[in-house]
VMD Tcl script that draws the C-alpha trace (Angstrom):
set ca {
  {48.74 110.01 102.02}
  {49.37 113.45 103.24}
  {47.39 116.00 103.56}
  {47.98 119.71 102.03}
  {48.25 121.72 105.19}
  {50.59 118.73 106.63}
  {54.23 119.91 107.79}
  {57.10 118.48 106.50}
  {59.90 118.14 108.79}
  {63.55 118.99 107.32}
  {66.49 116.86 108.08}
  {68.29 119.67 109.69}
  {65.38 120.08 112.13}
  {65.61 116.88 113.35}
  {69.45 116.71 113.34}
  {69.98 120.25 115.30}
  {68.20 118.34 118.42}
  {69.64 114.94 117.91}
  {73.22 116.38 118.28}
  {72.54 118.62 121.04}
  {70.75 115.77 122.66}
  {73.17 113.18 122.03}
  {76.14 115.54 123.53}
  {73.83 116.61 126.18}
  {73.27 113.07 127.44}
  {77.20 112.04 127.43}
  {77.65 114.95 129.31}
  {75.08 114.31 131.72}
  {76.04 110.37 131.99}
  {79.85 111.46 132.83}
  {79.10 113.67 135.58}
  {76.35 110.85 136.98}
  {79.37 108.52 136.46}
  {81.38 109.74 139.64}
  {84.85 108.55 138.08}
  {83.36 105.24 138.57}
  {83.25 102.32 135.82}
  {80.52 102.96 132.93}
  {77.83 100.47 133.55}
  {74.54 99.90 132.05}
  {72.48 102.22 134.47}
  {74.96 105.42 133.36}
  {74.17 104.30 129.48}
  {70.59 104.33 130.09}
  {70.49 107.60 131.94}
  {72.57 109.50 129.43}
  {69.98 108.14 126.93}
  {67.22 109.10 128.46}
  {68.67 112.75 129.50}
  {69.84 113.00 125.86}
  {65.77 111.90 123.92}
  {64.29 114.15 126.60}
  {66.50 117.45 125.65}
  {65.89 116.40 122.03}
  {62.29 116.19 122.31}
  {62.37 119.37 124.24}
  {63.85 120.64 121.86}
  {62.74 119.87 118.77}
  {58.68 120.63 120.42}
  {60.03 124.44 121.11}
  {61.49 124.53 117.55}
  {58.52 123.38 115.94}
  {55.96 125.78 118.63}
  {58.43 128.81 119.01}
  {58.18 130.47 115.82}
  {54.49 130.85 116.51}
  {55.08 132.72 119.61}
  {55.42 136.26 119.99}
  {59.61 137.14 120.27}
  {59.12 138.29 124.19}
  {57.14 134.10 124.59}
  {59.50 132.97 122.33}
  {62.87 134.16 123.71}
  {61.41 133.26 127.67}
  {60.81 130.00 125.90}
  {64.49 129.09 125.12}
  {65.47 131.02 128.35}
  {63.41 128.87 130.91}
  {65.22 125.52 128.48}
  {68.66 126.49 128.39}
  {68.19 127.41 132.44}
  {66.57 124.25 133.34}
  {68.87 122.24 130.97}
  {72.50 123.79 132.34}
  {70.68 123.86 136.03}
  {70.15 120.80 136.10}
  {73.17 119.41 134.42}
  {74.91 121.35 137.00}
  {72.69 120.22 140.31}
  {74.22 116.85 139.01}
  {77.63 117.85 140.80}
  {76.56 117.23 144.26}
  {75.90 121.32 144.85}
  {74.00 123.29 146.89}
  {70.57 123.44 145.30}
  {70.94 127.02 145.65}
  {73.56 127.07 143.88}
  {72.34 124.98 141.01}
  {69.54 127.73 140.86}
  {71.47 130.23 140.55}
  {73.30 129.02 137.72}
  {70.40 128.17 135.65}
  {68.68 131.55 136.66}
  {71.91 133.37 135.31}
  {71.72 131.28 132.19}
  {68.42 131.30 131.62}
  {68.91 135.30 131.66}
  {71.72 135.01 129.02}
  {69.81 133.03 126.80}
  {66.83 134.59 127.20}
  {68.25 138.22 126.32}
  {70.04 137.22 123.64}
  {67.51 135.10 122.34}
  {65.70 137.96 122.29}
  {68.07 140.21 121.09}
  {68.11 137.90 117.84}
  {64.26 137.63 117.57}
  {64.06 141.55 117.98}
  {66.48 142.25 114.97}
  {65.81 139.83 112.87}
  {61.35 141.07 112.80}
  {59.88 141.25 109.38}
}
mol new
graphics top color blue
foreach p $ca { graphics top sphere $p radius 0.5 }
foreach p [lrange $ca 0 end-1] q [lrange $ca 1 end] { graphics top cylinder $p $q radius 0.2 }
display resetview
């Protein structure tokens, strides 16, 4: 039995970070590929890649909206930097490189993240 000051958890909140995972891990298991043959180690790394961006995700969904907008927008920043800076360090580039991109995204996600959170105040 549940208690009254229990969350429930929509099916659209889970969904949002299971499809964004599950895309996130193919992609992630086809550039780990190397245009070599799929094998058993790629279909376990795109799994795991894929539950741990869900799980990210889905924890700053659930924590975010009790942030302040400045916390909250750095929040999805610093994930969407780490997530596409990663995803690109996967390409055999510079890790300066790599940094760069996820700095640059982080910054685009991050300003319009809070761009959104700033408009949209009660």
């Amino acid at each position: 039995m549940r208690s009254a000051d229990a969350q429930h958890v929509s099916k659209s909140a889970l969904a949002r970070p299971l499809l964004l995972g599950l895309v996130y891990g193919v992609w992630a298991a086809f550039i780990n590929r190397q245009m070599g043959p799929v094998d058993a180690g790629n279909v376990f790394y795109g799994i795991l890649c894929g539950l741990l961006f869900a799980g990210c995700m889905f924890a700053l969904a659930r924590v975010g909206p009790k942030l302040k907008r400045e916390l909250h927008a750095t929040a999805y920043g610093v994930f969407g930097g780490v997530a596409v800076g990663y995803l690109h360090s996967l390409t055999n580039v510079s890790v300066l490189r790599s940094t760069t991109v996820g700095l640059f995204v982080a910054l685009g996600v991050g300003l319009t993240a809070f761009y959104r959170y700033y408009t949209r105040e009660d």
